[in-house]
C-alpha positions, 0 to 999 in steps of 0.5 A, spaced: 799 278 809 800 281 817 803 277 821 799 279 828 801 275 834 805 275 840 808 269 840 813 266 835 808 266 828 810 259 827 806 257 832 799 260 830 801 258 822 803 250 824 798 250 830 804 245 834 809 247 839 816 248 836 821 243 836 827 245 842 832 245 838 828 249 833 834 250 829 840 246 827 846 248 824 849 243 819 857 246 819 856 247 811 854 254 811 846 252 813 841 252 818 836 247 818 829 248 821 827 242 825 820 245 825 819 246 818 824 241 814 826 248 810 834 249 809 836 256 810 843 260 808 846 261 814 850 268 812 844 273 812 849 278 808 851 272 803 848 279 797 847 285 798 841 289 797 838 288 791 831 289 786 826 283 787 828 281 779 835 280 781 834 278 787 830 271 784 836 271 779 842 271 784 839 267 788 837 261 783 845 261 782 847 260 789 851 254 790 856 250 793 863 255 795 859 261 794 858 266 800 866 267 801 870 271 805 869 268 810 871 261 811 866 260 817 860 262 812 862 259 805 856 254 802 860 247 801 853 243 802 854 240 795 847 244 792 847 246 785 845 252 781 837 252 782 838 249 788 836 255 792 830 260 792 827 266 795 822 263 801 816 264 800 812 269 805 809 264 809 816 261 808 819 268 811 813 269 817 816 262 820 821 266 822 818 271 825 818 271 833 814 277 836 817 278 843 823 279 840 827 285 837 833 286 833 832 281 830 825 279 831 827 271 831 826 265 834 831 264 840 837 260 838 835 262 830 843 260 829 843 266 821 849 270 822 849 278 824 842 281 820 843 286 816 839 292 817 832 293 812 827 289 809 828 281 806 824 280 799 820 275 799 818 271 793 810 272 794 807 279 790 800 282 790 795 278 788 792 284 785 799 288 782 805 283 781 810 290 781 809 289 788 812 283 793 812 282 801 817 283 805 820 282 812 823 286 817 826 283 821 829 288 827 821 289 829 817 283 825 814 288 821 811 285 814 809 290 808 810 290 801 814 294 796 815 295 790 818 291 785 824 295 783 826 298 789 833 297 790 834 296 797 831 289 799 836 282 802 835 276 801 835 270 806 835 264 801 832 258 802 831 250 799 829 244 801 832 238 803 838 235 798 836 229 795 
């Protein structure tokens, strides 16, 4: 799944200019982006790196109160366990905005400092399930990796609470 462009990818994907302000940060530990509708953890270092199981496993239990100590990154936006999810990589290529680096993301992204490395997402190869799509989000890079690997972040994402 490349993701070959020279712009921000959302415009290529959605095929409409991104909204200014693209992102909007809710206060609670959340970024909204107003060209998805997609709610995003605004603490990039909520987990540490992980394998892709327990990274699907950490972030099905993300809810309300965790990703502490930081007062200003705790999530206190009322969701539950289950509410979160990994994105998918379609999901995880709107974010990628290809004039820029460290990180590769869109102007006023608002997400706390990005650890380094490469960010899971919850897509895995059509053809081989031991192997799923990542980012890396200091040049917009998108690779695969093996499934084990111990060494991948998580960037949780979920929809709108009802």
């Amino acid at each position: 799944m490349p993701c070959d462009f020279k712009r921000p990818y959302a415009e290529l994907l959605f095929d409409k200019p991104v909204p200014d302000p693209r992102f909007i940060d809710n206060q609670d530990g959340t970024l909204t982006d107003n060209l998805t509708g997609l709610i995003w953890l605004k603490n990039t270092n909520c987990f540490g790196m992980m394998n892709w199981e327990s990274a699907n496993l950490a972030v099905k239990g993300l809810k309300d109160g965790d990703c502490g100590p930081d007062r200003a990154l705790i999530l206190s936006d009322g969701s539950s366990a289950g509410d979160w999810r990994l994105p998918t990589m379609s999901e995880l290529c709107t974010l990628i905005d290809f004039s820029r680096r460290d990180p590769a993301l869109p102007h006023g992204h608002m997400f706390a400092a990005f650890p380094p490395g490469y960010h899971w997402s919850a897509t895995t190869l059509e053809h081989y399930s031991g192997l799923a799509w990542i980012v890396y989000f200091a040049s917009g890079t998108t690779c695969y990796e093996a499934v084990t690997n111990q060494a991948g972040h998580i960037l949780p994402v979920r929809k709108p609470l009802k």
